[in-house]
N, C-alpha and C positions, 0 to 999 in steps of 0.2 A: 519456389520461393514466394511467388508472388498468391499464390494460395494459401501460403502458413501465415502472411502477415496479413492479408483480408479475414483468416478467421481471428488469428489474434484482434484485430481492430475492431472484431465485431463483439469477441468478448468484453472487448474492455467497454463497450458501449454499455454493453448488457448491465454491468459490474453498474455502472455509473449513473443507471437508470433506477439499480434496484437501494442502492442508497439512499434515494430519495423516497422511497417508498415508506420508510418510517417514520415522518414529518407529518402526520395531520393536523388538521384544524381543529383548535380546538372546539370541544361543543360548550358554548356559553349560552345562558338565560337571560342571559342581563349582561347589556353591552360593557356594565364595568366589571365582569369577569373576567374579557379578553384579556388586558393586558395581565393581570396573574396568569392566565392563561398561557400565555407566549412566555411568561419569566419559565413557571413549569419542564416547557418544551426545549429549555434554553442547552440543558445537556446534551439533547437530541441534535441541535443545530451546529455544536459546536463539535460532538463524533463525525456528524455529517460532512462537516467543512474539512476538516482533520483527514477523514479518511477519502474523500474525495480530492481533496493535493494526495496523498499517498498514491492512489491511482492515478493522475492526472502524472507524476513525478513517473511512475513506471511506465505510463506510458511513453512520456518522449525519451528514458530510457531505453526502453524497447525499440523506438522506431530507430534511436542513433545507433543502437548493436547491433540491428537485421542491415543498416548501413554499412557495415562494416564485413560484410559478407557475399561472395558471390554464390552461392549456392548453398543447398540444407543437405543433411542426411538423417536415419535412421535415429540417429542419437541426441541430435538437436530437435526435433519431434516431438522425443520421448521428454525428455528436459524440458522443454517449451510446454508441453501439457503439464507437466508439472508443478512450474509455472504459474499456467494459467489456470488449472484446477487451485493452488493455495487465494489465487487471487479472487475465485469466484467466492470463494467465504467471506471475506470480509467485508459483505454486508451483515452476515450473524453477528461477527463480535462488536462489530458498529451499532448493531440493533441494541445488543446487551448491553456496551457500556455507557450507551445514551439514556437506559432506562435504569439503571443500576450504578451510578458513578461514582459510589463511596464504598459499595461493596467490592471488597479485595480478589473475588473468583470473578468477577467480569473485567477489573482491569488486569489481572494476570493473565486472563483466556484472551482478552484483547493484541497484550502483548505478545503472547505466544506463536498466534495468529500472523499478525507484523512481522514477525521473527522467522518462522517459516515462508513466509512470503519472500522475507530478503534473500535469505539461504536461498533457495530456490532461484530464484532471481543471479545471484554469483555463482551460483553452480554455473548456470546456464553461460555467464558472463565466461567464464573461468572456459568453458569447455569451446565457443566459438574463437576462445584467440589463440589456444593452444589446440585444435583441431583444424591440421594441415587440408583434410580433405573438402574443408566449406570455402576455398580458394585462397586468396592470398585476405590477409585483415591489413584493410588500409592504414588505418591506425589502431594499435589493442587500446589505446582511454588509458586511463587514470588503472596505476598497480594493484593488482589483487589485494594488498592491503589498503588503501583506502577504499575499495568493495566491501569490505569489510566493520567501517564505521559502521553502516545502520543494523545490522546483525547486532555487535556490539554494546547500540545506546537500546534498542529492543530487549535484549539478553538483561541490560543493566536496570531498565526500566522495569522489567519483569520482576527481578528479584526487590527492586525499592520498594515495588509494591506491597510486596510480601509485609513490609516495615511502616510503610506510609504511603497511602494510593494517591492525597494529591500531588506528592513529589515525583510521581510515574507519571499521571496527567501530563505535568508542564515537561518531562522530558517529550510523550507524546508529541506536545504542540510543537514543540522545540525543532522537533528533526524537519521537517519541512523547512522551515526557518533556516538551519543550519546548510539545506540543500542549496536551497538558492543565493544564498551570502559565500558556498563552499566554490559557486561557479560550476553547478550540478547542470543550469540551465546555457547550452550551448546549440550554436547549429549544429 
């Protein structure tokens, strides 16, 4: 157990590291370039902030679900890399829709992205409370259907895009907001 959640915590470091990776400085000539400079970047910072609560969110999900567990198997492994392979992308679609944010294929890919993340994420959720063999679950959380909102506003975000990308945007920003007002953040 205590090996799957040292690698999980290392991925998520990783994840969290390489986010920030698409923020440079801008190159100005002339000190009154900066500030256009930093407006410019301003997409960037705001994917950045976005998708780092997204990670930051699945993180202390994660740690309260391996919580809930006394032991791993074969099948929570497999789910768990699953998991954390959807979550190592989301620096790509962060990358793209920072530099791209009116274009309708980077916030769709974005949300797509989010979307498999969450599925992923309730699979795994779904399989630790009804999988007798990871010992007894102190408490299963909140019912598979509310597991199911961010799947949902992701899903629904996806397709407003297809119609109107900033109305996908503020759902985007939205779901964090919604997590923590929802009482998403607990011991």
């Amino acid at each position: 157990m205590n090996r799957l959640e040292a690698f999980s915590d290392g991925v998520f470091a990783i994840v969290i590291t390489l986010l920030v990776l698409e923020l440079r400085v801008p190159e100005v000539h002339d000190p009154a370039e900066l500030v256009p400079g930093l407006k410019a970047l301003l997409p960037k910072f705001v994917s950045f902030v976005v998708s780092f609560l997204y990670v930051t969110i699945y993180w202390i999900n994660h740690h309260q679900l391996f919580h809930l567990i006394k032991r791993s198997n074969r099948g929570l492994f497999w789910l768990n890399s699953l998991f954390l392979m959807c979550l190592t992308f989301i620096p790509f679609p962060t990358a793209l829709i920072g530099s791209y944010p009116q274009e309708t294929a980077a916030v769709v890919f974005y949300g797509l992205a989010m979307l498999a993340t969450a599925i992923s994420f309730v699979l795994m959720k779904v399989y630790i409370v009804y999988e007798t063999s990871l010992g007894e679950v102190k408490q299963p959380g909140p019912p598979v259907f509310y597991l199911a909102a961010g799947p949902f506003l992701y899903l629904a975000a996806v397709l407003l895009a297809l119609v109107n990308t900033a109305f996908a945007i503020v759902i985007y920003l939205m779901i964090p907001v919604i997590y923590f007002f929802a009482g998403g953040i607990e011991e």
